[in-house]
N, C-alpha and C positions, 0 to 999 in steps of 0.2 A: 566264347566260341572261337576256335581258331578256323579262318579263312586263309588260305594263300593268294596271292593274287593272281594266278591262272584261274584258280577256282570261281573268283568273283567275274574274273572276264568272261567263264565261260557262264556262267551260270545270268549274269545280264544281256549277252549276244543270244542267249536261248530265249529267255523269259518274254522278249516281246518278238521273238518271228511270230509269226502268226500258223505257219503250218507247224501241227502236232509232231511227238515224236514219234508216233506211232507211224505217219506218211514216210518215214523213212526207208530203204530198202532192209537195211539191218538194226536191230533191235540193239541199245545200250550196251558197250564192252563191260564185259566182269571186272577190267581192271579200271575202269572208268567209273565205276559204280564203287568201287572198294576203295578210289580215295578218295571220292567225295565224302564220305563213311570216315575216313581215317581224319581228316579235315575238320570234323566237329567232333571227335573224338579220340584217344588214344588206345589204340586196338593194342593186344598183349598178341604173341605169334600167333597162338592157338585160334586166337578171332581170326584171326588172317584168315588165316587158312579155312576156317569155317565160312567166314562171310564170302571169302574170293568164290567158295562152290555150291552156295546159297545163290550168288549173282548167276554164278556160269549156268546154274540151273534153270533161272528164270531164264536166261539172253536163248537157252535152246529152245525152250518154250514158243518162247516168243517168235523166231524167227522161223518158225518150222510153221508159223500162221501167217497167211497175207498179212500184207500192212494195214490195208484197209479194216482188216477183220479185228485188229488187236485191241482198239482201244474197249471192245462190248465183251469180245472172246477169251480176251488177256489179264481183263479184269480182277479174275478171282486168281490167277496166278501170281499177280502183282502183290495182293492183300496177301496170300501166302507167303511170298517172300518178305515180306516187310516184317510180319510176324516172325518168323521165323529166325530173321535180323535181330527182331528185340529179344529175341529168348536168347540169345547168347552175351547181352550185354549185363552188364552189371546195374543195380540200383540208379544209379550216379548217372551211370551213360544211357540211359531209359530215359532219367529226364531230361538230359539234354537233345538224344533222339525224336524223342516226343514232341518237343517242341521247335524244332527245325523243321522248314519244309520240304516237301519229300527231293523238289527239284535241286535241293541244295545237300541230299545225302539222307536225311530226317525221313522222319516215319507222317510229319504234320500237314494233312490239305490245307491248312488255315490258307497259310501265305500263297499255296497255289492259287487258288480259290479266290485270293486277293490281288493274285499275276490275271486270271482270266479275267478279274472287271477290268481291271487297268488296260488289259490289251485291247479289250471291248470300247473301251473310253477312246484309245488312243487311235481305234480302226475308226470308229463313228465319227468323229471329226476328223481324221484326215480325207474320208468319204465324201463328209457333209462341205468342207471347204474346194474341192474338186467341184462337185456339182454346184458350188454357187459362184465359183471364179470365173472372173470375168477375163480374166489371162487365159486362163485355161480354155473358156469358150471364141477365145479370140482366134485359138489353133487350130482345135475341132469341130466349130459349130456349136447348135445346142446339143446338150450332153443329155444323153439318152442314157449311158451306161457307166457305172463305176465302182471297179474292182479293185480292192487292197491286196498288191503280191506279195505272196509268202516272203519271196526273196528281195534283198539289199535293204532293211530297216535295217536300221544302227540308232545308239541311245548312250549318251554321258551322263554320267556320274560324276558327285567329287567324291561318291566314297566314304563319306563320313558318317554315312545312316548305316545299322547294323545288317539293313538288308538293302544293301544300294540298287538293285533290278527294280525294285521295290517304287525307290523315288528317283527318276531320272530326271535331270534337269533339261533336256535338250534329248535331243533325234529329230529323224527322219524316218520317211515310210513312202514306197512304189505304190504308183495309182496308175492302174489302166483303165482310161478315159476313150468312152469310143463316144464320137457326135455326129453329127449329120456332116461334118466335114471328112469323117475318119478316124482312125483311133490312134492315140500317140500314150506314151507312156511318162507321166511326167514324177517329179523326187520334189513331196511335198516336208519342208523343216520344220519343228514346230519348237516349244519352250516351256514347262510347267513349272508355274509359277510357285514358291512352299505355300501357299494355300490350294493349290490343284489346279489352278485355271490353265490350260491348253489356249496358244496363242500361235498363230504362222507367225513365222520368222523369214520363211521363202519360198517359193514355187516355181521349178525349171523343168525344162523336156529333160527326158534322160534316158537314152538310150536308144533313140529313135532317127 
């Protein structure tokens, strides 16, 4: 599989925000989708060209519907286009289609599916370590409330695993903490261990 490395950095800055991309105001660019595409395989002109107005087909679709409506309404759109992706590839690049995942160009929910537990994992503990910090309750009082924002998660890699979003070794993630003191927004760090284990590294105010 060839990856460039914009590809891998965009594709792990995506994999753990937590808001969908559906919340977006504009739906995926056609050319953003075409080389995600060209990146796990090698398109001859004619796919180009085929696949660039398969994507621009889906992004009109897409964008002519709320954002909020897309991920339920958009649904059968999306499965169209994906299909339609593979009917133009060859043998060879089906299989290798088929088993990438879709966020990374591919036709496969496997590894999506494998991004929403991990992001699941990674929201419930940096949740669960908010409501039980004792820092944290030092600032706001007892903590009544705790929200994971969508925005400023960040997540390292070395890179060396075939799907590096996949296995981060390190990040961060925004918690908005409201307590009987107030509500402040702090940047909890955290560490996963190669057996999985989620550990704090650090907990600061940030942005407040």
């Amino acid at each position: 599989m060839k990856l460039s490395l914009p590809s891998l950095l965009c594709a792990l800055a995506a994999g753990l925000a937590f808001a969908p991309v559906a919340s977006r105001a504009d739906f995926q660019p056609a050319d953003v989708a075409l080389t995600k595409l060209e990146n796990i395989v090698a398109l001859s002109p004619d796919q180009e060209k085929q696949a660039l107005q398969i994507f621009q087909n889906l992004k009109d679709v897409m964008d002519s519907m709320d954002p909020a409506d897309r991920p339920m309404k958009g649904a059968q759109s999306r499965q169209d286009a994906l299909k339609a992706i593979r009917a133009i590839l060859t043998p060879d690049q089906q299989a290798i289609y088929d088993r990438t995942p879709q966020r990374l160009g591919g036709g496969s929910t496997q590894g999506d599916s494998n991004m929403r537990a991990l992001n699941q994992k990674i929201r419930a503990f940096v949740t669960g370590q908010a409501r039980s910090s004792a820092e944290i309750a030092a600032q706001v009082g007892t903590v009544q409330k705790v929200q994971a924002l969508a925005n400023g998660s960040t997540t390292r890699s070395d890179g060396n695993q075939p799907d590096p979003a996949l296995h981060p070794e390190s990040g961060s993630n925004l918690v908005s903490v409201t307590g009987t003191g107030g509500t402040k927004t702090f940047k909890i760090s955290w560490d996963i261990t190669p057996a999985g284990e989620i550990t704090v590294s650090g907990i600061e105010a940030a942005g407040n």
